[in-house]
C-alpha positions as CSV (number, residue, x, y, z in Angstrom):
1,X,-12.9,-1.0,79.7
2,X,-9.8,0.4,81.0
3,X,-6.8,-1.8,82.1
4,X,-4.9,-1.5,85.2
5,X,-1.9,-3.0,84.4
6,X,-1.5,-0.8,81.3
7,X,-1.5,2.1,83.1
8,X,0.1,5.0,84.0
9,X,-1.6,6.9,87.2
10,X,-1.6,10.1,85.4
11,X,-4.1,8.9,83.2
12,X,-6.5,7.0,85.8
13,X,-9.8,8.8,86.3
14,X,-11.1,10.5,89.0
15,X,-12.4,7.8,91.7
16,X,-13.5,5.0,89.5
17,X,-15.3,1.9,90.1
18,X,-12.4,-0.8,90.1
19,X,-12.9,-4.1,89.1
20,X,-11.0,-7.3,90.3
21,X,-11.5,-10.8,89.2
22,X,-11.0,-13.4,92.2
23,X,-10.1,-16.9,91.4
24,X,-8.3,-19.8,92.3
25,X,-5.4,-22.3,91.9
26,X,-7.0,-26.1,92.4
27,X,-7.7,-29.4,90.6
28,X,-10.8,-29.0,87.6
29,X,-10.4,-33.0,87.4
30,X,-8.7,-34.6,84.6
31,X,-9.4,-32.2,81.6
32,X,-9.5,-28.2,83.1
33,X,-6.6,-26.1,84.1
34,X,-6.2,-24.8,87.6
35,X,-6.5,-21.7,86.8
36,X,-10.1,-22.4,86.0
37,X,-12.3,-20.0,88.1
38,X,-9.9,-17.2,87.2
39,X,-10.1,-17.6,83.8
40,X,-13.9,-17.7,84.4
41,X,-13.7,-14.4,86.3
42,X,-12.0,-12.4,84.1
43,X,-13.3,-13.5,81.4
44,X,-17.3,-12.4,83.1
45,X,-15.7,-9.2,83.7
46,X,-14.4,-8.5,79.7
47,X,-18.2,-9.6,78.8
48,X,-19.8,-7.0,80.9
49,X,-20.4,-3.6,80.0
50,X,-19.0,-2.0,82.9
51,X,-18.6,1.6,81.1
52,X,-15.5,3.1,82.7
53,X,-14.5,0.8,85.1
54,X,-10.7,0.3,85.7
55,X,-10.1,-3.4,85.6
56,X,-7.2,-5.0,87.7
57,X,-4.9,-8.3,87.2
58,X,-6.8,-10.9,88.7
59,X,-6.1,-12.6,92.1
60,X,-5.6,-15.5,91.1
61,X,-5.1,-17.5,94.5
62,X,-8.0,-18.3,96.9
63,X,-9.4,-20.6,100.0
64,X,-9.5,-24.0,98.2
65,X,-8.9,-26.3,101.3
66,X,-11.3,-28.6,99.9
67,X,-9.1,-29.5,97.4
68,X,-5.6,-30.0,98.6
69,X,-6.1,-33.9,98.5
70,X,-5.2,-33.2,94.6
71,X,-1.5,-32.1,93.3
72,X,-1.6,-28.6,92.0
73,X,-4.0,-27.1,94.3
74,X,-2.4,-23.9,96.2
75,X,-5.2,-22.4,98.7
76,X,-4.4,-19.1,100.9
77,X,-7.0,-20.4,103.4
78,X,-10.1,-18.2,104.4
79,X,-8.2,-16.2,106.9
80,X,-5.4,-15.5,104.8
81,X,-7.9,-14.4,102.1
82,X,-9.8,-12.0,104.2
83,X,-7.0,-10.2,105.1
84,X,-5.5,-9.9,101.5
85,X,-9.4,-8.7,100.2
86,X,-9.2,-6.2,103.5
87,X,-6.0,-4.7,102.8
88,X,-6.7,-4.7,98.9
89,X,-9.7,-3.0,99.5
90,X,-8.0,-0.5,102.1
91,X,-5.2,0.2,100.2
92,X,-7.3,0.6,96.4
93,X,-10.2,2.6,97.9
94,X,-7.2,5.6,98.7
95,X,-8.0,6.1,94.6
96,X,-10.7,4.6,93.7
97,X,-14.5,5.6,94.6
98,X,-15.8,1.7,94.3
99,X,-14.6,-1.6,94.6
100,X,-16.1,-5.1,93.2
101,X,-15.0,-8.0,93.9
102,X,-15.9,-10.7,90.9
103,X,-15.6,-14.2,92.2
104,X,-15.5,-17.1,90.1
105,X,-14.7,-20.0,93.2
106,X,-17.1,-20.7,95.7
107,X,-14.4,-21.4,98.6
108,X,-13.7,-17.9,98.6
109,X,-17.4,-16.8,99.8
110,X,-16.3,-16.8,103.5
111,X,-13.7,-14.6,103.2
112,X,-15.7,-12.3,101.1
113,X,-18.6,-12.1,103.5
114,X,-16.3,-11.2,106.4
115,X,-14.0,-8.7,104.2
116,X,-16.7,-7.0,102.4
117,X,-18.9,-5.8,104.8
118,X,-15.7,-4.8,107.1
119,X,-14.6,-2.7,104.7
120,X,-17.8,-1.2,104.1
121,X,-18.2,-0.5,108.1
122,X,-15.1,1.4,107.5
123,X,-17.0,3.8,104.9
124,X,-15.5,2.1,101.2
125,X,-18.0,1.5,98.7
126,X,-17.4,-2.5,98.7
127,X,-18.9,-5.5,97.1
128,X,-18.3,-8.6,95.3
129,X,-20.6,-10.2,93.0
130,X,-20.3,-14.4,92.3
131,X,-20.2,-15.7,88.8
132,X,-22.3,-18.5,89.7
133,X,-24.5,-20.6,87.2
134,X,-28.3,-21.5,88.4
135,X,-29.0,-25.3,88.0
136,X,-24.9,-25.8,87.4
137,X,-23.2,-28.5,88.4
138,X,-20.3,-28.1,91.2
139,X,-17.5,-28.7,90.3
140,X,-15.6,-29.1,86.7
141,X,-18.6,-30.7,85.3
142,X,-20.9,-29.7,82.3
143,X,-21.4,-26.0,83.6
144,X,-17.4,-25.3,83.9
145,X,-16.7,-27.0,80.8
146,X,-18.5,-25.2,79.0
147,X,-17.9,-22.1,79.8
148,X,-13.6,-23.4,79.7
149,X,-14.5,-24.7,75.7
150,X,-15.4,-21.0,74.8
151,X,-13.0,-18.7,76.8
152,X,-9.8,-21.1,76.5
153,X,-10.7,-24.1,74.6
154,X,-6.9,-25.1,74.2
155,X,-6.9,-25.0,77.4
156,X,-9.8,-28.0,77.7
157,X,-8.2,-31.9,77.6
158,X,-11.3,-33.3,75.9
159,X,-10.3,-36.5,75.5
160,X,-9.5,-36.7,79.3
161,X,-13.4,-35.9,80.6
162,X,-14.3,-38.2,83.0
163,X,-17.5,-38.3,85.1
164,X,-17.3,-37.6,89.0
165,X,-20.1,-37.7,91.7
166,X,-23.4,-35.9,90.4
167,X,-25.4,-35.9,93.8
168,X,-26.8,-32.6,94.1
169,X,-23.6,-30.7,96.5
170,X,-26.1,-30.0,99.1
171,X,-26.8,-33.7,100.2
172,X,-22.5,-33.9,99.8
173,X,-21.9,-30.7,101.8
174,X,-21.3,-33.2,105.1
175,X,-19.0,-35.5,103.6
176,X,-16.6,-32.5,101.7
177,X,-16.3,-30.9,104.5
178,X,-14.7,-34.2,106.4
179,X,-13.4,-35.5,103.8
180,X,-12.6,-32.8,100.9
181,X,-13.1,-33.5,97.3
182,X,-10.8,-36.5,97.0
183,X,-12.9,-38.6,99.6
184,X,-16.0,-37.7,98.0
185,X,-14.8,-38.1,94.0
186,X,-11.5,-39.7,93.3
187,X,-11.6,-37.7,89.6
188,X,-11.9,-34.4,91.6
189,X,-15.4,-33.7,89.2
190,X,-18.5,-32.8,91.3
191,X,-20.8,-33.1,87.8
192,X,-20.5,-34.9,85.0
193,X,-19.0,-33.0,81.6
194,X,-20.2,-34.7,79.1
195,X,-22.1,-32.9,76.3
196,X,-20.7,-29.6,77.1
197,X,-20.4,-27.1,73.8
198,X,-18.8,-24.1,73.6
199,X,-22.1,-22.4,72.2
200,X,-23.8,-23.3,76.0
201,X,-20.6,-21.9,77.1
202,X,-21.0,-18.7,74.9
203,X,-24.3,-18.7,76.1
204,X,-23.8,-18.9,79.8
205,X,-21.1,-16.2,79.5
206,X,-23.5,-14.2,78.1
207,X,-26.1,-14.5,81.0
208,X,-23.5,-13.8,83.6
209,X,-21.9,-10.8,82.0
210,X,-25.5,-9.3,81.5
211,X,-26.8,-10.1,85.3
212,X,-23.3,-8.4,86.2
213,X,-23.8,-5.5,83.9
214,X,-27.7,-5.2,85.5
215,X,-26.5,-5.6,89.3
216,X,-23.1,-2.3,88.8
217,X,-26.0,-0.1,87.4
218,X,-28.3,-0.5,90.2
219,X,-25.6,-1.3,92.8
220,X,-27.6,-2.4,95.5
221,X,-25.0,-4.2,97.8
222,X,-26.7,-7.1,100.9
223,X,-25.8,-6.9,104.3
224,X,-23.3,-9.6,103.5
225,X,-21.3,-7.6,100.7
226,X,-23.0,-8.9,98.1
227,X,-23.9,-7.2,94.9
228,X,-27.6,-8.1,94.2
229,X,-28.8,-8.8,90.5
């Protein structure tokens, strides 16, 4: 696929679907980077066969209130967020004929279902599609490891792992929200990492590059600016 940064305009096609991987700067416990969603993100979109799409640098900052109880942790905040995805979206859609958004952090949902649809009220073909895992854990457990040990597995402090709080995040939602990650799991981990492999990673890669692939050729986009598939 094309790369925006490497660009020159004269060579940009004619209204293309652009790409953008959305991330975030926060704690992935002991062992992940903070760059972890991103690097998930981008790394979904350079799996997928998008065809021509023109993919951009990443936005690598999101709404990770959740997780400012950590060091290293640098959230925009949903408002923030929704007006950088609006004015993105404005300013790209000038050129471009589509926009997705490709999220790989869960705090930025908010500000994608109030940007996203806005934009598309405003007649710009607009949606954003999660890189989210079925049956995964939250937060920097198995699921994200994973996927970490086969995109960047320098990047992974193995020998660091430790458990965090494995409840199932629905039955935590209460408590995060009062209390944020720190007064839920003192490790930051919402999951438990141990036995991750880079094959599972390889392998859940693979699933979420081809449901990504499937949901940009049939691009039927929810109510909420969501990219069904």
């Amino acid at each position: 696929m094309p790369d925006l940064a490497g660009a020159v305009w004269p060579e940009l096609p004619d209204r293309p679907l652009l790409v953008v991987p959305l991330g975030s700067v926060e704690q992935h416990g002991h062992h992940l980077p903070l760059t972890t969603d991103t690097a998930v993100a981008t790394a979904v979109v350079a799996a997928a066969d998008l065809g021509a799409a023109l993919v951009a640098p990443a936005l690598p900052y999101g709404a990770s209130g959740e997780h400012e109880g950590f060091p290293g942790t640098v959230s925009l905040g949903t408002e923030a967020l929704t007006a950088v995805l609006v004015e993105y979206g404005r300013s790209a859609c000038r050129w471009a004929g589509r926009l997705l958004v490709v999220n790989g952090h869960g705090g930025n949902l908010d500000a994608l279902r109030r940007a996203v649809p806005l934009l598309r009220t405003e007649g710009r073909d607009a949606a954003w599609f999660p890189c989210a895992v079925p049956d995964g854990d939250a937060h920097a457990g198995r699921t994200e490891t994973a996927l970490l040990l086969h995109v960047e597995p320098a990047a992974v402090r193995t020998d660091r792992a430790v458990a965090g709080v494995t409840t199932p995040v629905g039955e935590l939602l209460p408590r995060l929200r009062a209390e944020g990650v720190r007064g839920v799991s003192p490790t930051g981990v919402l999951g438990d990492p141990a036995g991750a492999t880079a094959a599972e990673g390889a392998r859940l890669l693979g699933d979420l590059a081809a449901r990504l692939t499937a949901a940009v050729a049939g691009w039927d986009v929810g109510g909420d600016g969501r990219l069904r598939g």
